[in-house]
KEKE-3310 file (N, C-alpha, C; in steps of 0.2 Angstrom, whole numbers, plus 5000, padded with zeros to 4 digits):
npx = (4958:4971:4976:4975:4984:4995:4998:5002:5016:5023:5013:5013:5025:5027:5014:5019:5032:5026:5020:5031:5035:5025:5027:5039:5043:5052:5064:5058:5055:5067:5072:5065:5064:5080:5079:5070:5079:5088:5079:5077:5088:5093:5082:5088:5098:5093:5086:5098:5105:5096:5094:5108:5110:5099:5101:5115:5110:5101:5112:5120:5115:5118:5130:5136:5129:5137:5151:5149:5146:5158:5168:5160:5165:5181:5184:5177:5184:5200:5196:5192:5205:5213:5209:5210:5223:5226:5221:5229:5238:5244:5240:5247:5259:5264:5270:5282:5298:5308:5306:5316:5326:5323:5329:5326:5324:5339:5345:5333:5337:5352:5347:5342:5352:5363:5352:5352:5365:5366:5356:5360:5376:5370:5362:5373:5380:5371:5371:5386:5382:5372:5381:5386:5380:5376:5387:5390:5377:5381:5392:5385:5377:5384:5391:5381:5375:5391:5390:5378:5382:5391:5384:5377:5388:5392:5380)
npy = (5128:5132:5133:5118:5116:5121:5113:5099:5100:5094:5089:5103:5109:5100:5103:5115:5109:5105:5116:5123:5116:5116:5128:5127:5118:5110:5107:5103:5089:5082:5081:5072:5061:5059:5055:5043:5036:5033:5028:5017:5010:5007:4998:4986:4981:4978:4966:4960:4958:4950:4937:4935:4929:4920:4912:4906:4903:4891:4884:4879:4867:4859:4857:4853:4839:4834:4837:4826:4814:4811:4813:4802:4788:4790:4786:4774:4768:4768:4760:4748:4746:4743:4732:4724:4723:4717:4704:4699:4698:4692:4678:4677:4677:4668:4657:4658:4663:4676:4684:4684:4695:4690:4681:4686:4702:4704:4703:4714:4724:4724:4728:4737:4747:4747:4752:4766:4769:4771:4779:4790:4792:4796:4808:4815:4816:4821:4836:4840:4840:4850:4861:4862:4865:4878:4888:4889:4895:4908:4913:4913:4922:4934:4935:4939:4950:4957:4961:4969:4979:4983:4987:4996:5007:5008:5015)
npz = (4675:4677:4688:4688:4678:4685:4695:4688:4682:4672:4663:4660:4653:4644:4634:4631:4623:4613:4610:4600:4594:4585:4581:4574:4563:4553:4562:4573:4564:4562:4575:4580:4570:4574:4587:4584:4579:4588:4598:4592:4590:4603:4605:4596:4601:4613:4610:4603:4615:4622:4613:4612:4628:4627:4620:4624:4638:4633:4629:4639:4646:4635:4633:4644:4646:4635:4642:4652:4644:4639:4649:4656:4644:4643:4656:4654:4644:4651:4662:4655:4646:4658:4661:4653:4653:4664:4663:4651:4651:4664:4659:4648:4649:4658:4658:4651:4643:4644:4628:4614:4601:4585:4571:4558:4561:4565:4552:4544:4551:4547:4534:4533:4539:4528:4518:4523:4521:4508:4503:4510:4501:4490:4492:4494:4483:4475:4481:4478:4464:4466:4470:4459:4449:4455:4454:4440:4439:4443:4435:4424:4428:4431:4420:4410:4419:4416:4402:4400:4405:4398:4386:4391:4391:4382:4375)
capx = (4963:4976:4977:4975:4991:5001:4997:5005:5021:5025:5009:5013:5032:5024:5012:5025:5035:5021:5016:5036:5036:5021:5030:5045:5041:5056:5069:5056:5055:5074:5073:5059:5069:5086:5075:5065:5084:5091:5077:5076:5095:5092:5076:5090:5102:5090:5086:5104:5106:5093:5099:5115:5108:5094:5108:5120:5105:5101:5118:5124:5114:5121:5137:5135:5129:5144:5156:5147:5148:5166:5171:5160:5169:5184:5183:5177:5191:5201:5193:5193:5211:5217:5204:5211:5231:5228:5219:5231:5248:5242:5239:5250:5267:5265:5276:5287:5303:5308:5307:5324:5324:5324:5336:5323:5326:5345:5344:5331:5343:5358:5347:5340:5358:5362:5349:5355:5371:5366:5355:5366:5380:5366:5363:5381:5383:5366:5373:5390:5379:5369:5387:5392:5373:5373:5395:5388:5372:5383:5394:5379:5375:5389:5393:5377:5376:5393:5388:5372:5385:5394:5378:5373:5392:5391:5376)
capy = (5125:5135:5129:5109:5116:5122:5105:5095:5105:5089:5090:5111:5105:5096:5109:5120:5108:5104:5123:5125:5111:5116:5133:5127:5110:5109:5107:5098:5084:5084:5082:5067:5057:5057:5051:5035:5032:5031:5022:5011:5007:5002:4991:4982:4983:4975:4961:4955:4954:4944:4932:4929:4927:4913:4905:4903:4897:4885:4878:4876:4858:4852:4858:4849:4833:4830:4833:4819:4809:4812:4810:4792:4789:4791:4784:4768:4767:4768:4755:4742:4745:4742:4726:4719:4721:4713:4697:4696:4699:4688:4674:4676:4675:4665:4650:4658:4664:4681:4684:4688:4696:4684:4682:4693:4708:4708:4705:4718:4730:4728:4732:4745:4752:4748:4756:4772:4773:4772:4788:4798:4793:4798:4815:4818:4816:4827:4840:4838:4844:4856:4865:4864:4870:4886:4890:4889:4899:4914:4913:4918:4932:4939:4937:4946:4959:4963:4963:4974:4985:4988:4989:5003:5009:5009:5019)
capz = (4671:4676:4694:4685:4674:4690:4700:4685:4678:4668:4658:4657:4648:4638:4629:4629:4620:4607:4605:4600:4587:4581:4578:4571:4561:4551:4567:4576:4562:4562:4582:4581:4568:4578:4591:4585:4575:4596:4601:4588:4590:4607:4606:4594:4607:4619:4605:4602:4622:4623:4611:4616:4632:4629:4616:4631:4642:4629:4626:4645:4647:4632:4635:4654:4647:4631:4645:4657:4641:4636:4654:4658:4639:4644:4663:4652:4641:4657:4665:4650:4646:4663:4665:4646:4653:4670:4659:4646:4657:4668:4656:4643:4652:4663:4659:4646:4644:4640:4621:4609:4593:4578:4565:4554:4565:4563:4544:4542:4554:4542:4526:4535:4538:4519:4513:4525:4519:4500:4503:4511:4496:4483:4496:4494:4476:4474:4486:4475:4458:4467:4472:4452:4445:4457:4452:4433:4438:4446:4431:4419:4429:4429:4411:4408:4420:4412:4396:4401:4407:4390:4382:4394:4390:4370:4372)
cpx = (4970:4980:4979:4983:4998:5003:5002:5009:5023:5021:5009:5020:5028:5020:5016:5030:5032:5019:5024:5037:5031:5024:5036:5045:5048:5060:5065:5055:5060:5076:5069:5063:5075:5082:5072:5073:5088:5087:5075:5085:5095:5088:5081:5093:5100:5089:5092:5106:5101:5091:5103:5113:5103:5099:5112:5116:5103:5107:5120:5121:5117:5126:5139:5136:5135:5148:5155:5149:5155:5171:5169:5166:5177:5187:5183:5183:5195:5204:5194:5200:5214:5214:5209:5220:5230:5226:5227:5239:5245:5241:5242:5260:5271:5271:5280:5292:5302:5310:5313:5323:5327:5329:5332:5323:5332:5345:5341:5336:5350:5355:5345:5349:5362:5360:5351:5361:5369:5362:5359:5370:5376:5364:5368:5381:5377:5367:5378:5385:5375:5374:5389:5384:5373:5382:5393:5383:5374:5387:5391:5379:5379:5391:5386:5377:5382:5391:5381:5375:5388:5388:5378:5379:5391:5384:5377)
cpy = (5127:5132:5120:5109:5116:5116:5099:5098:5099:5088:5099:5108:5103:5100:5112:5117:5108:5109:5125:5120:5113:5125:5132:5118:5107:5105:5101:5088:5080:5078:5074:5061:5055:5053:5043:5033:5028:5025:5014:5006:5000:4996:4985:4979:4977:4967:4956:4953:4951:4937:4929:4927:4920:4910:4903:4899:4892:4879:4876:4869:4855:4853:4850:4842:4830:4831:4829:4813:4807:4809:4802:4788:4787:4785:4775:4764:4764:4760:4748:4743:4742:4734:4721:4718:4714:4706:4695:4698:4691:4678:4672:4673:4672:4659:4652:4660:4671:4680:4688:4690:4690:4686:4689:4699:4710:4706:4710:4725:4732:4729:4738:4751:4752:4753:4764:4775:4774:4778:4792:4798:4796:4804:4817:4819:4821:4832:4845:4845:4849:4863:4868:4868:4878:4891:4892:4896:4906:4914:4916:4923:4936:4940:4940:4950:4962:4965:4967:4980:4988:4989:4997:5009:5014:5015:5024)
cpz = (4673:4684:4691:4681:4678:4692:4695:4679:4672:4662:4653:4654:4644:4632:4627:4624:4611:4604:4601:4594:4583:4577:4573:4567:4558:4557:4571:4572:4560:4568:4581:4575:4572:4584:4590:4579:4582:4598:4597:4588:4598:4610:4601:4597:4613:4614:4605:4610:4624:4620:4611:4622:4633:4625:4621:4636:4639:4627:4631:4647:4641:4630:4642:4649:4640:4635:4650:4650:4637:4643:4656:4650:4641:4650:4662:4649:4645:4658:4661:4649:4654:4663:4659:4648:4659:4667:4659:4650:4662:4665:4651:4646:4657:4665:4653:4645:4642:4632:4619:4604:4591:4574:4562:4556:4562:4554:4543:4545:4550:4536:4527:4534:4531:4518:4515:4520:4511:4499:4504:4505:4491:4485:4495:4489:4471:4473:4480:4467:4457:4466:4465:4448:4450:4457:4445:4434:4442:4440:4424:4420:4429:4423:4409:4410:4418:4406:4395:4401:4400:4387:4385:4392:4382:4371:4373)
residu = (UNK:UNK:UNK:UNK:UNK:UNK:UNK:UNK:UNK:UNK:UNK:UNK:UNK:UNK:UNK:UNK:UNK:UNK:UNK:UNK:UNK:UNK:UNK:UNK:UNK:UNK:UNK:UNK:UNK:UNK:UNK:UNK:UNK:UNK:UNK:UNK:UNK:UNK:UNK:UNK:UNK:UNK:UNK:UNK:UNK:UNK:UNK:UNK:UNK:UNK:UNK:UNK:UNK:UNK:UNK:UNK:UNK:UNK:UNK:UNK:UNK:UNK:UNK:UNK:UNK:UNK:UNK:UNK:UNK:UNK:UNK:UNK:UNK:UNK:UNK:UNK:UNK:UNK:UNK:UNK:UNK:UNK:UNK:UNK:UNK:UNK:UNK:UNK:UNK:UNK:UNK:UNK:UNK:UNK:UNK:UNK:UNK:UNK:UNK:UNK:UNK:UNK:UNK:UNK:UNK:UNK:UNK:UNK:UNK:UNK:UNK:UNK:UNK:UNK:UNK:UNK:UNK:UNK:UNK:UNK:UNK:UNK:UNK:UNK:UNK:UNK:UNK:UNK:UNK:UNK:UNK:UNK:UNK:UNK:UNK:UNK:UNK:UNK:UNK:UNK:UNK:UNK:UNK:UNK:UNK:UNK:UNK:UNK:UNK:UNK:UNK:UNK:UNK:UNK:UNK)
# end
């Protein structure tokens, strides 16, 4: 036995640790919990990298194939828009003149600039009543916080 124990020092460590917890229970039951609390940490450990890991290997093909369909998508758009100018250019303007603005243009342009000037004057005259409501609203304060002041005075 003793020869069997030399030959595999790994099996004598081992008793030796066993006769040592069997001596000392408390410390040893101590020692054995922080244990399965590490390895339990890292079987979790190994868990969560091998979830992100198959979630990333699951999502890279259907990553791939919405940017193949965003790019043909695209590439189509493209392709139809240019195919619908070179039609309708090609067809439309052929025998025409170049187009003027209508009268409705310069009418609408001078109500448009109308309508400008009457905001900004009704801006200005806002402006105007804004200037005389915050001269009143510093005029209150002042006549209270003086009259705060003689009170605190009188007392």
């Amino acid at each position: 036995m003793n020869d069997w124990l030399n030959q595999n020092r790994s099996i004598f460590q081992l008793a030796q640790i066993i006769s040592w917890a069997a001596n000392h229970p408390i410390i040893s039951i101590i020692i054995l919990l922080f244990l399965l609390a590490i390895i339990g940490s890292i079987i979790q450990a190994i868990g969560r990298l091998i979830e992100s890991a198959s979630r990333t290997i699951l999502q890279v093909p259907l990553k791939l194939i919405l940017a193949i369909i965003k790019f043909s998508f695209s590439s189509f758009t493209q392709i139809s828009n240019l195919a619908i100018k070179k039609l309708s250019g090609s067809h439309i303007y052929e025998n025409k003149l170049p187009i003027l603005p209508s009268e409705n243009y310069q009418i609408n342009h001078l109500e448009k600039q109308q309508r400008l000037q009457e905001i900004s004057q009704r801006l200005s005259e806002i402006q105007k009543e804004q200037n005389e409501l915050f001269k009143e609203a510093a005029e209150l304060l002042a006549k209270s916080k003086i009259e705060n002041e003689q009170e605190i005075i009188e007392k």
